[in-house]
LUMZA-67859 format. One record per atom (N, C-alpha, C): x negated, y negated, z negated; residue in three letters. Coordinates in pm, whole numbers, plus 50000, padded with zeros to 5 digits. Each point is the difference from the previous one (the first is absolute). Layout:
REM residues N
XYZALA ...
***
This chain:
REM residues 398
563913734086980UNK 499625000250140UNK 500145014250055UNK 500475000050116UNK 500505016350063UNK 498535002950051UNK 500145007850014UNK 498175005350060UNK 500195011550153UNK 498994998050001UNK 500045004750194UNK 500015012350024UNK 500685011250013UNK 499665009749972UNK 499905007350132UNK 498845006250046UNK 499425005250086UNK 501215009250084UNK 499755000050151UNK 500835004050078UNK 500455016550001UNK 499245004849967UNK 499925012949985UNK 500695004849861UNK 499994994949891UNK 500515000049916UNK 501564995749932UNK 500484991650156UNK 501294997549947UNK 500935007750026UNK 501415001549935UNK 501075006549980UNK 500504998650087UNK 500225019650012UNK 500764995650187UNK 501054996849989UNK 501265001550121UNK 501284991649974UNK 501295012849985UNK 500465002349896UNK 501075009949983UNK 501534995650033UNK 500825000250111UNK 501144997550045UNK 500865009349909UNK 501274992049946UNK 500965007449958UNK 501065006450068UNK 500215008949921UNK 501255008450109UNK 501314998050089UNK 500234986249995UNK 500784996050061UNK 499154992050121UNK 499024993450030UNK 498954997850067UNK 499655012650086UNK 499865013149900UNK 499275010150148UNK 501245003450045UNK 501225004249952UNK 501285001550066UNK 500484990550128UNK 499974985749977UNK 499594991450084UNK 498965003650178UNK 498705003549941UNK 499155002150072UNK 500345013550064UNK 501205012349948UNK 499865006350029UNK 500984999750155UNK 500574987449938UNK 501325002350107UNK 499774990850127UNK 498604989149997UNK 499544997450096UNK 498805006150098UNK 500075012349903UNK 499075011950100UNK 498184998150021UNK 499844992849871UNK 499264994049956UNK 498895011249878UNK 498535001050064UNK 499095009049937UNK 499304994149855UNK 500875002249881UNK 499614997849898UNK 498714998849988UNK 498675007650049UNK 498615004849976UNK 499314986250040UNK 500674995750156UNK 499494991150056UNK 500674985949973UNK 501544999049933UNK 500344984950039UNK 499584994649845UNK 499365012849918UNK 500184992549838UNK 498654993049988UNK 498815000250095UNK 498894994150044UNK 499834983150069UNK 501735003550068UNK 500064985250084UNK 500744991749921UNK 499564988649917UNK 500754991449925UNK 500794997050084UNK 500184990850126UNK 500774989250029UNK 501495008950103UNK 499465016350047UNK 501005003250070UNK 500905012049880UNK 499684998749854UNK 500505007049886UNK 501824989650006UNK 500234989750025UNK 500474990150002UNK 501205005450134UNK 499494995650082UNK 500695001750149UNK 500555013349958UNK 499575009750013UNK 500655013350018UNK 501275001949865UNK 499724995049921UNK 500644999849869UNK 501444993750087UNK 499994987650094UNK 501084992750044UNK 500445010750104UNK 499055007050084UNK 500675009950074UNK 500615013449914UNK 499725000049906UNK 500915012949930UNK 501144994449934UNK 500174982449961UNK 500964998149980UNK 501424997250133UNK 499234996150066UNK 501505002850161UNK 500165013750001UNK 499505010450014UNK 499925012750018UNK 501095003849888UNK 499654996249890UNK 500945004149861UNK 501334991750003UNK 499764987050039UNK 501634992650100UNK 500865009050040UNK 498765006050116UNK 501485004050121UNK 500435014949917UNK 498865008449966UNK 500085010149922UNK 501685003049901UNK 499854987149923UNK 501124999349890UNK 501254993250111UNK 499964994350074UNK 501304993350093UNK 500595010950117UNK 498745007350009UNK 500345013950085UNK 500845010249944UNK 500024998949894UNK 500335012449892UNK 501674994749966UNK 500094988949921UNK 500984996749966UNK 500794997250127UNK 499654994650112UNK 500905001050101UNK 500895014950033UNK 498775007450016UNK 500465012250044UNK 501015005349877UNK 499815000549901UNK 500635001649917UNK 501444994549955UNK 499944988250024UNK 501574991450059UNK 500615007050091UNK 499185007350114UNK 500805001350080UNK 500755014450024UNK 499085010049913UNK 500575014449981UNK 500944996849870UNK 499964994249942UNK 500905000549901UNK 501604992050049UNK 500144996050148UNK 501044999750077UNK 500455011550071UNK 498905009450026UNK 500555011250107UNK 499935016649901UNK 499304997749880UNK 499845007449924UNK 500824998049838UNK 500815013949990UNK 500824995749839UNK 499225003049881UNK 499005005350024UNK 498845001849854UNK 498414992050010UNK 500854994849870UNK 498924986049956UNK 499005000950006UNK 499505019349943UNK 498465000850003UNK 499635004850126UNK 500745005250071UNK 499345005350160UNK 499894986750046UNK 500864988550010UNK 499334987250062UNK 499004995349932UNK 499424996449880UNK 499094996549989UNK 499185012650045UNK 499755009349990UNK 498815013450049UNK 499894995250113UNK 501394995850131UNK 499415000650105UNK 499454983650064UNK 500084991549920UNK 499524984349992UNK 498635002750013UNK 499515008749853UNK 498714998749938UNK 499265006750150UNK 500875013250043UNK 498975004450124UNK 499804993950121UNK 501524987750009UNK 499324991050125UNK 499014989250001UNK 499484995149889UNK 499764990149936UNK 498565007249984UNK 499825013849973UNK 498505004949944UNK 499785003750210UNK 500534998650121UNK 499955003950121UNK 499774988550071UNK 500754992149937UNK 499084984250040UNK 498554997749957UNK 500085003349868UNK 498404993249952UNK 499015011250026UNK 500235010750044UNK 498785009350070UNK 499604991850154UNK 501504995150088UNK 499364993650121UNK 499734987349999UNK 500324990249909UNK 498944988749976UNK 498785002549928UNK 499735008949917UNK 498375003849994UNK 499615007550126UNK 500285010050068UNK 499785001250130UNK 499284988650087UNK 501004988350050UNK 499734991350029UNK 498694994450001UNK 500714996949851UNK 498334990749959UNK 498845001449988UNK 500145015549953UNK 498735005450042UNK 499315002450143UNK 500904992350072UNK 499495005250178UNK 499204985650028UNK 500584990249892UNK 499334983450066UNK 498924994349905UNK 498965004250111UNK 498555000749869UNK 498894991350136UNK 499214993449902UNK 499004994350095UNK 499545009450148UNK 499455010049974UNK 499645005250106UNK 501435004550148UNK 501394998449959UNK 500605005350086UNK 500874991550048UNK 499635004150149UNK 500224990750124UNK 501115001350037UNK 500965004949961UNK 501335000350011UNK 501104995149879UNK 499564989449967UNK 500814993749822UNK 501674993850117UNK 499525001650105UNK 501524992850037UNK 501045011249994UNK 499515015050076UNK 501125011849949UNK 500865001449905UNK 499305000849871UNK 500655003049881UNK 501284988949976UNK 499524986950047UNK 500764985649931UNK 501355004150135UNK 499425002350114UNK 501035003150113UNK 501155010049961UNK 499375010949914UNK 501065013849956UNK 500764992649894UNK 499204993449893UNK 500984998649864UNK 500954989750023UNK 499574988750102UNK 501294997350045UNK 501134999450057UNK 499805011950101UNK 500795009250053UNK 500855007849877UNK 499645009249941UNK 500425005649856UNK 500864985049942UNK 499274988149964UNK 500354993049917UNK 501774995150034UNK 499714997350163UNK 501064996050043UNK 501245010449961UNK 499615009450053UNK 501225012149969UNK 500504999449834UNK 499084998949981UNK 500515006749858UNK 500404988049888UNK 499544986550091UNK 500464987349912UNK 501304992050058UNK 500425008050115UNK 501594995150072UNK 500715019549910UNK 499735006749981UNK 500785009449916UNK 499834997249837UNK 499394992649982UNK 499775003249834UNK 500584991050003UNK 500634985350044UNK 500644986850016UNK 501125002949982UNK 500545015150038UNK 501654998749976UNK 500425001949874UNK 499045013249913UNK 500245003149865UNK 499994983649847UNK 499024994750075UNK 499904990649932UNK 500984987550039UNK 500434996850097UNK 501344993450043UNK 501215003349959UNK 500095015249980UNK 501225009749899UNK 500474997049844UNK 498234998550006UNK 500464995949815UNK 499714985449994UNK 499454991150047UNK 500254985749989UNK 501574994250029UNK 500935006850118UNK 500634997750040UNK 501465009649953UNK 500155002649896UNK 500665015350005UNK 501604996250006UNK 499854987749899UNK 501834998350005UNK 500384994050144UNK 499614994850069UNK 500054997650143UNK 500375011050055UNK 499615004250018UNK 499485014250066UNK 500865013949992UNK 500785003049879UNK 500834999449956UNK 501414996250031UNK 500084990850042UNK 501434991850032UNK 500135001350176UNK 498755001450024UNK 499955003450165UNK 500305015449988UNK 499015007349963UNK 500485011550032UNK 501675006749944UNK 501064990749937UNK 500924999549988UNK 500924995450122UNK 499374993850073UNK 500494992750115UNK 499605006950123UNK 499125004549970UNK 499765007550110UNK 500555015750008UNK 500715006249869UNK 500215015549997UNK 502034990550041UNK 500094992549990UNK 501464997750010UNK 500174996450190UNK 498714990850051UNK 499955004350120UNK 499805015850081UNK 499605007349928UNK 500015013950023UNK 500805005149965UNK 501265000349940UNK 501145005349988UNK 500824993850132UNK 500144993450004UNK 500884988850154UNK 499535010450104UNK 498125001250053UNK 500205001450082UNK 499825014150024UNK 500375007349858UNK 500065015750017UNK 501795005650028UNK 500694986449973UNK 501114999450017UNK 500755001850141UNK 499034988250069UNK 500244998750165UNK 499435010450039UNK 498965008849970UNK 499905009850072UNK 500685014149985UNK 500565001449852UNK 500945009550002UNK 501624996950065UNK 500184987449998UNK 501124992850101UNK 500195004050153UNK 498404997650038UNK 499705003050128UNK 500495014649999UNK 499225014849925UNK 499985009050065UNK 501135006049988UNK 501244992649908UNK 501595009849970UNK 500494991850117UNK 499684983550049UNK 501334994550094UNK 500505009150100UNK 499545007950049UNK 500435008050119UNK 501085007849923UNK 499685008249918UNK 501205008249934UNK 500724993149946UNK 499944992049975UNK 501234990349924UNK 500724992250107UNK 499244999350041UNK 501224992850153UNK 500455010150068UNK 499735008950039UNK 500745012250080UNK 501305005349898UNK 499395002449854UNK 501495001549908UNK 500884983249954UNK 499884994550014UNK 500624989750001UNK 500635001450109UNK 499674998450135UNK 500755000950169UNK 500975010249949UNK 499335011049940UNK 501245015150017UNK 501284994849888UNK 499454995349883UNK 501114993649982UNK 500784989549983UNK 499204993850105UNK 501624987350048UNK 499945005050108UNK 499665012850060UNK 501305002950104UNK 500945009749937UNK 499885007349902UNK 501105003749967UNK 500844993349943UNK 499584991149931UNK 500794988249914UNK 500644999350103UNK 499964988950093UNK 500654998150150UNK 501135007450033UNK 499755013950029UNK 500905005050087UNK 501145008849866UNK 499334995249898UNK 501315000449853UNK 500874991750029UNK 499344985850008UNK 500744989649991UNK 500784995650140UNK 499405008750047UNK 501334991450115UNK 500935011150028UNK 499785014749933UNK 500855009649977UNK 501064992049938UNK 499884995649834UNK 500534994149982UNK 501094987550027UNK 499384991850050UNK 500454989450093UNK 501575004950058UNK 499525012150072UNK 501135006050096UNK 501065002749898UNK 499825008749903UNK 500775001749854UNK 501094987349935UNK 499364989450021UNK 500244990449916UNK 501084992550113UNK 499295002850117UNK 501234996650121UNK 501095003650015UNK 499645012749988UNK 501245008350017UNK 501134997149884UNK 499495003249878UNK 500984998249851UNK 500714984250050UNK 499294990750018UNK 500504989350029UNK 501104994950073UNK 499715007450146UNK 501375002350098UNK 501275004849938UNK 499465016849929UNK 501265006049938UNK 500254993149853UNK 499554992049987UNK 500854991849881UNK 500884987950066UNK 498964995250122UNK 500854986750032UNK 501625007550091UNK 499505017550020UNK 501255001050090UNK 501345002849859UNK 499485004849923UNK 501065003449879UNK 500654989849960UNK 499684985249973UNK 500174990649959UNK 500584992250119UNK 500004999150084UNK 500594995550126UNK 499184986349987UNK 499025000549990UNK 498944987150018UNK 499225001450105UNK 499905008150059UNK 499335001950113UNK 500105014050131UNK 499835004450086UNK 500365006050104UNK 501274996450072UNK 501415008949983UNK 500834996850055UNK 501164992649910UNK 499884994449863UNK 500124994649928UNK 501495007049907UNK 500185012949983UNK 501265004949961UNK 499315003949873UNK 500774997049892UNK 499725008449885UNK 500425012549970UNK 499005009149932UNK 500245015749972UNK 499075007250068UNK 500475011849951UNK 499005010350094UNK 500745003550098UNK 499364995850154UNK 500865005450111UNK 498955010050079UNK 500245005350086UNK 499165004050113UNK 498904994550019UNK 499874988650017UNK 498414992449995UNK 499385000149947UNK 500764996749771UNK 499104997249929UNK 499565013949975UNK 500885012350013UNK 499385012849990UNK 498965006250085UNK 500244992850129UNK 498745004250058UNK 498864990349966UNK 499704986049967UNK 499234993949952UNK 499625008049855UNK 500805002249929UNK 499475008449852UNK 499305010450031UNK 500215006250118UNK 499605016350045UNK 498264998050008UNK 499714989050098UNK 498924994750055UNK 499224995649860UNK 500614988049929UNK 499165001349897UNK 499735010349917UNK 500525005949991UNK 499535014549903UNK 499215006050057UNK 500235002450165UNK 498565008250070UNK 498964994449968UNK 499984982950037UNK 498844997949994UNK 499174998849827UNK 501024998049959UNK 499665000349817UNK 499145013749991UNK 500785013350043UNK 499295007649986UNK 498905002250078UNK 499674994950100UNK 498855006250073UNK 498764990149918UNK 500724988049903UNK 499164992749969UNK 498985004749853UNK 501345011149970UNK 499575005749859UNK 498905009350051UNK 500445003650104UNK 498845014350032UNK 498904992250040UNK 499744989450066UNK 499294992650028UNK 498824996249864UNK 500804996849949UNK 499014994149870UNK 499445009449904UNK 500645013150017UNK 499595011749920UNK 498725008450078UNK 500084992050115UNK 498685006250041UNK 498704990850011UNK 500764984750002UNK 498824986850064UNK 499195000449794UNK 501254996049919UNK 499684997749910UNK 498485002849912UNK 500485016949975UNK 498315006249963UNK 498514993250062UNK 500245001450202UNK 499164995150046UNK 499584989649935UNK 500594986250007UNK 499434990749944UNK 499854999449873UNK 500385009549886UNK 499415003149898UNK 498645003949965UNK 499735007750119UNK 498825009550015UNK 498884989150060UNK 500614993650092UNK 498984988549986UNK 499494987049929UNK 501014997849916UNK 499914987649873UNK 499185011949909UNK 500065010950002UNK 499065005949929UNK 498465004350016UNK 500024998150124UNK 498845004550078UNK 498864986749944UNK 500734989850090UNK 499794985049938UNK 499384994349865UNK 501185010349935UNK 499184996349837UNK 498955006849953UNK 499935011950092UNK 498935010249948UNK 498254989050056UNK 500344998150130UNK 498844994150052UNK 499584988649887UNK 501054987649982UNK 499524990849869UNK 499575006549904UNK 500585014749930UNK 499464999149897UNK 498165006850024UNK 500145004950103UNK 498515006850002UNK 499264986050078UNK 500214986650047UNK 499534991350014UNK 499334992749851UNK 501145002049951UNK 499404995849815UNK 499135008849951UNK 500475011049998UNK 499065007849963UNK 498354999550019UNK 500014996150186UNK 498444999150018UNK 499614987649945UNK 500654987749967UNK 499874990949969UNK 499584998249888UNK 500475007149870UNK 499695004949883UNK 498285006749988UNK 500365008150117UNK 498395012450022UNK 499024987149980UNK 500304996250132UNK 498734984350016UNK 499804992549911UNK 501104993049932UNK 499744989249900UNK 498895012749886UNK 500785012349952UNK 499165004949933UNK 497824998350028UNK 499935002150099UNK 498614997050070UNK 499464987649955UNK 500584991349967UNK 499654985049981UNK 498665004249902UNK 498974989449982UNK 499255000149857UNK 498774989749995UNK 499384997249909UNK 499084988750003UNK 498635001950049UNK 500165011450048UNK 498675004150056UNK 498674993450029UNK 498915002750070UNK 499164995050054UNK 500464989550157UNK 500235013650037UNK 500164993850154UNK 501394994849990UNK 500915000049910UNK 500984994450042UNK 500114984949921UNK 498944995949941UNK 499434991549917UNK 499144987850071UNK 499015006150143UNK 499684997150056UNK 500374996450092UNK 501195005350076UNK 501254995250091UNK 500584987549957UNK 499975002549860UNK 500724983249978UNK 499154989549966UNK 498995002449984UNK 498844993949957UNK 499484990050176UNK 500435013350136UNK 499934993950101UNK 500574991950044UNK 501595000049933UNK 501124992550036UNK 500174985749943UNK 499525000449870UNK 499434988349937UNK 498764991750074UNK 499095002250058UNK 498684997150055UNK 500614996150106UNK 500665003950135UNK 500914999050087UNK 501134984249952UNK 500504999149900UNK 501094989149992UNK 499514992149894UNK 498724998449946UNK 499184989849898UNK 498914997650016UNK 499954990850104UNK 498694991650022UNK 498944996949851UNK 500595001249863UNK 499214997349903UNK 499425011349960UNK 500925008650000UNK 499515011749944UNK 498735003650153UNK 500205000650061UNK 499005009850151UNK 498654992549942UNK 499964985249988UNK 498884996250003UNK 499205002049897UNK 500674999249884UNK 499605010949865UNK 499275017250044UNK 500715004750030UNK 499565013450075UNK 498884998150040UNK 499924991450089UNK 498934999950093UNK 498544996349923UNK 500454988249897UNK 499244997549923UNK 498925009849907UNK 501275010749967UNK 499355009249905UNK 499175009350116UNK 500545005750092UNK 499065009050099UNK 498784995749964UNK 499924985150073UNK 498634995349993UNK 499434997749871UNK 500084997549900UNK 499475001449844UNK 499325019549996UNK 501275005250075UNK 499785017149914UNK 498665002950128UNK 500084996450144UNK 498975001750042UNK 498624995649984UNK 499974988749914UNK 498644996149957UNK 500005003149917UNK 500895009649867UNK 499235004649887UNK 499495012350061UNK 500825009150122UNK 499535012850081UNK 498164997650036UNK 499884988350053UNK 498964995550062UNK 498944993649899UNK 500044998949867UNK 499554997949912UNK 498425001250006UNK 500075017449954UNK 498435005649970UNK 499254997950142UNK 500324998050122UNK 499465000150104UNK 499264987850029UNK 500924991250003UNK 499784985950000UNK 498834995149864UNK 500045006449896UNK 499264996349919UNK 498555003350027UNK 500235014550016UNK 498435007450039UNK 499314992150171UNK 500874992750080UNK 499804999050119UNK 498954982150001UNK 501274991249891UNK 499354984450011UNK 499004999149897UNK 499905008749867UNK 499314999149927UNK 498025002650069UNK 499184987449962UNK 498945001850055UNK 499035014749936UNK 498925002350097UNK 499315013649954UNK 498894997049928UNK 499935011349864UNK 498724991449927UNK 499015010450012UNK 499265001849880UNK 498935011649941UNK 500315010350052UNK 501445002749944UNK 500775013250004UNK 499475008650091UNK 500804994550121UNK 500035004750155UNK 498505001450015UNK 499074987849938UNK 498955007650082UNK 499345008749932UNK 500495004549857UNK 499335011149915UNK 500605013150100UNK 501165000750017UNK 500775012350030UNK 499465003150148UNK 499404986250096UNK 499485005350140UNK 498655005549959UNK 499034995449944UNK 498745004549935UNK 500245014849934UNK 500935002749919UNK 499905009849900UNK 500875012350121UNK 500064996550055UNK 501075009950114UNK 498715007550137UNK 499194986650011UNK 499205004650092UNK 498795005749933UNK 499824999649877UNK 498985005949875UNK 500415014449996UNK 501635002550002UNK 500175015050001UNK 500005005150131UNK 500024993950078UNK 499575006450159UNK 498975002550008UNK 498904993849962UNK 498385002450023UNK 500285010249883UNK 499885002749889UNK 499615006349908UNK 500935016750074UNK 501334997949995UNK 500175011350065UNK 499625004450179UNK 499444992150003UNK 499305002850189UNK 498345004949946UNK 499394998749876UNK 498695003849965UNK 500535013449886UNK 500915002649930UNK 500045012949961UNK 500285011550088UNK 501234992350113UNK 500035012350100UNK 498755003550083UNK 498784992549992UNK 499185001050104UNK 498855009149920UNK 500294994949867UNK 498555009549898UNK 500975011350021UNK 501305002849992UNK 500255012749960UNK 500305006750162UNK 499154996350067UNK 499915007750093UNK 498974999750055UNK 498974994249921UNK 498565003850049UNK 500055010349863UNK 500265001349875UNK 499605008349927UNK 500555016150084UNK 501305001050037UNK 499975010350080UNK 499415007550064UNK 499464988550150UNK 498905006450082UNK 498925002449936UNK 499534992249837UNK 498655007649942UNK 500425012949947UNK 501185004949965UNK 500285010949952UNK 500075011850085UNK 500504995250136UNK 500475007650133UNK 498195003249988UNK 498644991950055UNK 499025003750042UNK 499295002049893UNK 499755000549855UNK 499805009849891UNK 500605015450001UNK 501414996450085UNK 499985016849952UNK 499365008450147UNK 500444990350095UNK 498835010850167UNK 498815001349936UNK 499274989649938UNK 498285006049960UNK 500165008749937UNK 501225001549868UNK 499485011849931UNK 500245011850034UNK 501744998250086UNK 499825012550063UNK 498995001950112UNK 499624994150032UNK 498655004850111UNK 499265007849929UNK 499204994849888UNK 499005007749920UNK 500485011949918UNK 501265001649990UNK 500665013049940UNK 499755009350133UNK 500124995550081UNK 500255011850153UNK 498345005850010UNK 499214988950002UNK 498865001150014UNK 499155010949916UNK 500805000949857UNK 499255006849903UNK 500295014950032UNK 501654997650027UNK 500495017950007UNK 499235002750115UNK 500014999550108UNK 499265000650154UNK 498675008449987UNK 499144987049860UNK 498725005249943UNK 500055014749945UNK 500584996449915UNK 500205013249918UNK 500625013250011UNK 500885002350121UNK 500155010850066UNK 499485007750133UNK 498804986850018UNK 499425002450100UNK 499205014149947UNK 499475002549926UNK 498835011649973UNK 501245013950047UNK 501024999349919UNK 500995004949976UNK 500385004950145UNK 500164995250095UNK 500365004650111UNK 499465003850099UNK 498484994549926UNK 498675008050127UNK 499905017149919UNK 500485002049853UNK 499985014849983UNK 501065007550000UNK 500974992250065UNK 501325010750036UNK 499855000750178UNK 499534988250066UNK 499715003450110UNK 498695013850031UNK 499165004049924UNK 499095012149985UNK 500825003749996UNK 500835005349855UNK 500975013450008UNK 500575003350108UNK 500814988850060UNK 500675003850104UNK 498865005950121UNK 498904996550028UNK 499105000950095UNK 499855012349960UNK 499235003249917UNK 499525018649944UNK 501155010050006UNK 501494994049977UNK 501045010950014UNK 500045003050185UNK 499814989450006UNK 500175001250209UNK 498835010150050UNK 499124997449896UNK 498845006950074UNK 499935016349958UNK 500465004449880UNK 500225011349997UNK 501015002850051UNK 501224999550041UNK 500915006850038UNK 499895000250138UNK 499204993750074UNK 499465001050138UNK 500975004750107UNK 501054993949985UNK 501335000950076UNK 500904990450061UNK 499174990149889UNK 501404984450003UNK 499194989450103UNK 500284995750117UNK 499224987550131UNK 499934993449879UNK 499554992750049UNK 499204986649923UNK 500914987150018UNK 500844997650117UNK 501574988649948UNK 500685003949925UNK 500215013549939UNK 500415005449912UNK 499844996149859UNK 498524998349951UNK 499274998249939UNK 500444982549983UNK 499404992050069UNK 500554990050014UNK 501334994950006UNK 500895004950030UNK 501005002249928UNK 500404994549872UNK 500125011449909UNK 499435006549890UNK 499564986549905UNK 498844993450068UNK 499594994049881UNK 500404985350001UNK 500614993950152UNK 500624992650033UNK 501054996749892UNK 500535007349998UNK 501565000449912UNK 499645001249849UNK 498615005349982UNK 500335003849873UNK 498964987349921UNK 498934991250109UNK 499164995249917UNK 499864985650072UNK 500195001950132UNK 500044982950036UNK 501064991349974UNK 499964990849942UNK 500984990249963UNK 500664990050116UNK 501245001250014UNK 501004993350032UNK 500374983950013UNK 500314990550074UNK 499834984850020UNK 501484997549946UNK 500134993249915UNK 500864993449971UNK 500834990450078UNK 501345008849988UNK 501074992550137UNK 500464987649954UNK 
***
């Protein structure tokens, strides 16, 4: 048979260390909650959301510098510090929503403000790596749409120079070719006149075909000089031409170099996907809302969870140190004023004594002074007074 063992005598309750760790992270007064059986329980559930978002805060952040960051351990260092910057302002929080305070809607108003932000940004890192080979194949599709339209715009800014050297040379082309033309006319005549196939139809070289030969040779030659000067030109511009393509490639090269899997350029395609996949967006959307209620976690917990012992140990034990420190400041300032009016009495009676005791003292220096006045029978008597004014009546304290 178990036996009854008196109240005073039983074993108090020792929480293990993962319990006060718990309690510590729901901001929760070990002294006072290890007294309240039934709210030892509750708070234990509020340090476990707290330790939720805590560990989902961390590893997020940590996913996500280890995209914008190339060293493994600086992303986790800088995870662990967003993740330890969260769980200072959900204990913050929670510690603001306590029985006595009349404002529990603020805090739930801020963290979901916070929650929202930071559970539509933390949605993409985790959409990155759920989604990666996707994601992936877009941002392949999308750096090849960025070549096109880095294309049209380097297109755009040479067309002017490329059409002005193009014009320059097909007009010289042009006025080659119909140089020519004339050339080809001419030889033609003076063959058809040599051959008696055409002009005045005599065969040989007569007068005609020699002056027809004469003509073609002028113009042959003016055609040679012609082309010895057009020629280069349009050399100089099929070169010009090629110079522009090749420094068109060139920038083309620059850019493609720029390409990379980046964050934001990760997220661009991540938009472009969300944009043209109704399955995927609603997924997205899905997770926001999951990552904002683990954001909203410790709040929501500390907010619906009912109030027990706890709360009212901590309003009691809170207004216990108000009185107690509103009655030490008040003894220790009456002990003052007894110290302040202990020391006027005593200095009173110190003044009092010297006063006494130099009194004899100054009725026989006032004689001296009197008997020197009286023998030297020279000195008035304000003189005299004077004299003893300065030397024996005492002075009021300024």
């Amino acid at each position: 048979m178990e036996k009854n063992i008196a109240l005073t005598q039983r074993e108090s309750y020792t929480p293990s260390l993962f319990t006060e760790f718990l309690w510590w992270l729901s901001t929760a007064e070990k002294e006072i909650l290890i007294d309240a059986e039934i709210d030892r329980n509750r708070y234990k559930i509020i340090g476990m959301s707290v330790l939720a978002t805590w560990l989902f805060a961390t590893l997020a952040w940590a996913y996500f510098f280890s995209i914008v960051v190339s060293s493994f351990t600086i992303s986790i260092f800088l995870g662990f510090f967003m993740g330890f910057i969260i769980l200072t302002i959900d204990r913050t929080l929670i510690k603001g929503i306590t029985k006595t305070n009349k404002h529990k809607f603020l805090p739930l108003l801020f963290r979901g403000l916070m929650a929202l932000t930071i559970g539509f940004f933390m949605a993409q890192p985790a959409i990155l790596y759920m989604f990666n080979k996707e994601i992936k194949l877009q941002t392949s599709l999308d750096n090849e749409q960025k070549k096109i339209s880095k294309r049209h715009e380097l297109d755009t800014l040479y067309a002017y120079q490329l059409a002005t050297l193009q014009t320059q040379k097909n007009s010289l082309q042009q006025t080659l070719t119909q140089k020519y033309d004339e050339v080809q006319k001419a030889r033609e005549n003076f063959l058809a006149e040599s051959d008696g196939s055409g002009g005045t139809g005599k065969v040989g070289i007569k007068d005609i075909a020699l002056a027809k030969k004469a003509e073609y040779e002028k113009l042959d030659a003016e055609y040679q000089l012609m082309a010895k000067n057009i020629l280069p030109k349009i050399d100089s511009s099929d070169a010009t031409v090629k110079k522009i393509n090749n420094a068109i490639i060139a920038e083309e090269a620059v850019f493609a170099g720029y390409f990379n899997d980046g964050f934001l350029t990760r997220i661009e395609a991540l938009n472009n996907l969300i944009k043209n996949n109704n399955a995927l967006q609603m997924r997205y959307y899905l997770i926001v809302c999951i990552l904002m209620l683990i954001e909203l976690m410790p709040v929501i917990a500390k907010t619906i969870l009912p109030v027990g012992s706890y709360d009212e140990k901590v309003t009691l034990r809170e207004e216990m140190e108000r009185e107690v420190a509103r009655g030490n400041i008040k003894q220790e300032q009456q002990l003052k004023e007894y110290y302040n009016q202990m020391a006027f009495e005593n200095n009173k009676e110190t003044i009092n004594i010297f006063f006494t005791i130099t009194q004899k003292d100054k009725v026989e220096k006032i004689k001296a002074y009197s008997q020197k006045w009286k023998d030297e029978n020279h000195q008035a008597f304000d003189g005299l007074w004077e004299k003893i004014k300065k030397a024996i009546v005492a002075k009021q304290e300024n």
